[in-house]
Backbone as numpy.savetxt, mean C-alpha at the origin, in Angstrom:
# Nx Ny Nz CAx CAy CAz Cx Cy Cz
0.81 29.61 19.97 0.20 28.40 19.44 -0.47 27.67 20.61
-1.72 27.13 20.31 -2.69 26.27 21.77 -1.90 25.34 21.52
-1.96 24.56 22.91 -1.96 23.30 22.69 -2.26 22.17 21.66
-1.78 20.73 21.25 -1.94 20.25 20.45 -3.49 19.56 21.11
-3.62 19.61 22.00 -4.65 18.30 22.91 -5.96 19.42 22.66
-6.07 20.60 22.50 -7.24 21.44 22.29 -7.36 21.19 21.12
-7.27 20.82 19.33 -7.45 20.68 18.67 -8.31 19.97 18.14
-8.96 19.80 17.23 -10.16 18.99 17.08 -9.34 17.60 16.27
-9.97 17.03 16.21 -9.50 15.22 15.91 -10.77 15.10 14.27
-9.67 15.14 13.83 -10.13 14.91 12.02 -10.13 13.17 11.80
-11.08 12.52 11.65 -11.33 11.32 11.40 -11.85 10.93 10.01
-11.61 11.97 9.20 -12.16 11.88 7.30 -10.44 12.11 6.96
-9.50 11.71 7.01 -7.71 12.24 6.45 -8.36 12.07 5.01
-7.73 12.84 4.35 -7.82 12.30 2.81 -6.16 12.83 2.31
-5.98 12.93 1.34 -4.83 12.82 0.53 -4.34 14.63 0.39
-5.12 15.48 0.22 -4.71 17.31 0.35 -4.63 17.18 1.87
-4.83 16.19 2.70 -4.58 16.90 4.60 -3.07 17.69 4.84
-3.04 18.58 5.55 -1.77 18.59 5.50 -0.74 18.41 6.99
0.22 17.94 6.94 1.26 17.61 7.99 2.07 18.98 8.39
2.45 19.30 9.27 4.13 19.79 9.70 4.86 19.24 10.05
6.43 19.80 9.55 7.39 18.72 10.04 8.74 19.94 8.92
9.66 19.55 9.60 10.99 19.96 9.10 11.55 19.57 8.31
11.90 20.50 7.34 12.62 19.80 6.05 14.44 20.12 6.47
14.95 18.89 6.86 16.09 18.65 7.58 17.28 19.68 5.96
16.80 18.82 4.54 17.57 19.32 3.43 17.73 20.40 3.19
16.88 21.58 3.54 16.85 23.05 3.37 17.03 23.72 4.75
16.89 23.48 5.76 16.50 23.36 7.28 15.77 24.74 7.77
14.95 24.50 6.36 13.65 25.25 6.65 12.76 25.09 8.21
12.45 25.57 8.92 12.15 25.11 9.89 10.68 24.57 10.20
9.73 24.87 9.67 8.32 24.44 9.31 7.88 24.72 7.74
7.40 23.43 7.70 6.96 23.13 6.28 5.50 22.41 6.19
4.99 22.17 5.22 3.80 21.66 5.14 3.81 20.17 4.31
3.43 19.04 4.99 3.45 18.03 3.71 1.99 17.63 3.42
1.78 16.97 2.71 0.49 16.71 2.07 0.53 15.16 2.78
-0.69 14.62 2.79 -0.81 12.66 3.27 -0.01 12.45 2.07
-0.66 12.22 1.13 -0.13 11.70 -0.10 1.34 11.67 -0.27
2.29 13.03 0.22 3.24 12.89 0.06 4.09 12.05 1.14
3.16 11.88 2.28 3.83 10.83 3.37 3.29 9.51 3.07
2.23 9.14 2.53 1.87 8.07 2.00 2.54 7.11 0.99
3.24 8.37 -0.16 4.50 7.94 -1.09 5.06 6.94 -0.61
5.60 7.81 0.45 7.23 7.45 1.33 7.12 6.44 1.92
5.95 5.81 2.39 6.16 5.34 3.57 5.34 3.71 3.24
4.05 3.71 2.38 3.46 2.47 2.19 4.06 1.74 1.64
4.15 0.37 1.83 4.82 -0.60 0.71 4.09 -1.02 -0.09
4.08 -1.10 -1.85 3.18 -1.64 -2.70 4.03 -2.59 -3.62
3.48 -3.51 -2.90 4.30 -4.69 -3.58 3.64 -5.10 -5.01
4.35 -6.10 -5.50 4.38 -6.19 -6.71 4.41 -7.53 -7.34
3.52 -9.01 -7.57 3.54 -10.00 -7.94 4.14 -9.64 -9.20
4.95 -11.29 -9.72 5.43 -10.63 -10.89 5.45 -12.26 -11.62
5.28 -13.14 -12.63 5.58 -14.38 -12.86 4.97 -15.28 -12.52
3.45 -14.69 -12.09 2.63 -15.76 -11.67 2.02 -16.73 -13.16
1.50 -18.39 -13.08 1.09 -18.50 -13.96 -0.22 -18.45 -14.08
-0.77 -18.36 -15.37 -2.54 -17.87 -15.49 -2.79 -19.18 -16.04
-3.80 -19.81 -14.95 -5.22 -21.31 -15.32 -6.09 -20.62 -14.66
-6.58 -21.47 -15.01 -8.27 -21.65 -15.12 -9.04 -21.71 -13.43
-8.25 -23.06 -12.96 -8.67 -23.24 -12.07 -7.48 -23.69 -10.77
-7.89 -24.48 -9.67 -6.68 -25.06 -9.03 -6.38 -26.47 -9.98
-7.48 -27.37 -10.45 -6.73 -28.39 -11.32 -5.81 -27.67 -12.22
-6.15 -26.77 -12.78 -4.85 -26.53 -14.12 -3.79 -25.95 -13.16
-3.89 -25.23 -12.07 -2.60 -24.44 -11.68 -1.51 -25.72 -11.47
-2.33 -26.92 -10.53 -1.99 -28.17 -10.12 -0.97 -28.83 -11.21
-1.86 -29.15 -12.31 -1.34 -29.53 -13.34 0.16 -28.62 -14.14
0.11 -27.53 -13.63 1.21 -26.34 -14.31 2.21 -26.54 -13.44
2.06 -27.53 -12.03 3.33 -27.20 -11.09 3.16 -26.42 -9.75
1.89 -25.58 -9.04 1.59 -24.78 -8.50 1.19 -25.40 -7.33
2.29 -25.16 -6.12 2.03 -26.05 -4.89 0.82 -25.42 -4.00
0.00 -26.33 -3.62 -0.76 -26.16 -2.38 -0.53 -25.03 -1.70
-1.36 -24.06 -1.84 -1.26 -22.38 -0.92 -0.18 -21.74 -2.01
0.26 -21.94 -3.32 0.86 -21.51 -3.87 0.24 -19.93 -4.56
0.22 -19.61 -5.34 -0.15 -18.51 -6.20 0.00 -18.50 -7.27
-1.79 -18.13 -7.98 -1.42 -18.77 -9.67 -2.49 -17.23 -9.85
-2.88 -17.11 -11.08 -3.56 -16.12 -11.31 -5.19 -16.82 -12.67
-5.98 -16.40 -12.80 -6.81 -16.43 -13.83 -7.51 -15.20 -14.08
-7.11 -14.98 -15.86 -7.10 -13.47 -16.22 -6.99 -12.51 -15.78
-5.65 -12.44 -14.44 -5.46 -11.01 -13.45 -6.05 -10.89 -12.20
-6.63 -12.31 -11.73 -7.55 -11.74 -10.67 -6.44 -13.09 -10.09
-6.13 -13.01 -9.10 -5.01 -13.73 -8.05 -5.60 -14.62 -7.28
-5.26 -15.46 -7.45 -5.86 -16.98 -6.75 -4.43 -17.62 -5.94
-5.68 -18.43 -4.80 -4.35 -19.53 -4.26 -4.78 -20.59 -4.19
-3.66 -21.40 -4.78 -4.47 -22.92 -4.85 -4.71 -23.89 -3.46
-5.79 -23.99 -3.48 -6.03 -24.70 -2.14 -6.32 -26.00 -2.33
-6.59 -26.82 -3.50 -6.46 -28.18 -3.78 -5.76 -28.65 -4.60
């Protein structure tokens, strides 16, 4: 096997790229992972949940929704700044 430093440098990754690395559970000794499957694992995708939906910052205002708070109108996520 060359060196890792002779290799060419892929700057397009997409989601079929694939990794090596050891699967400790089988202790297979080289395996192949996909991005996607390290991407799973590893990104955090958080999750608003209970926001309330106005119109504007007066209605969020009016609903209770503090200054830099988080309100929503029809799904698109707002913060109230007045």
């Amino acid at each position: 096997m060359a060196r890792i430093s002779t290799y060419p440098v892929d700057t397009n990754i997409t989601n079929t790229d694939l990794l090596l690395g050891t699967d400790s559970a089988t202790g297979a000794p080289t395996v192949n992972y996909t991005m996607a499957d390290i991407s799973g694992k590893i990104l955090y995708r958080p999750t608003i949940t209970g926001l309330g939906n106005y119109a504007n910052d007066a209605a969020a205002a009016v609903g209770g929704v503090p200054i830099n708070g988080l309100y929503h109108t029809a799904g698109t996520i707002k913060i109230r700044l007045v």
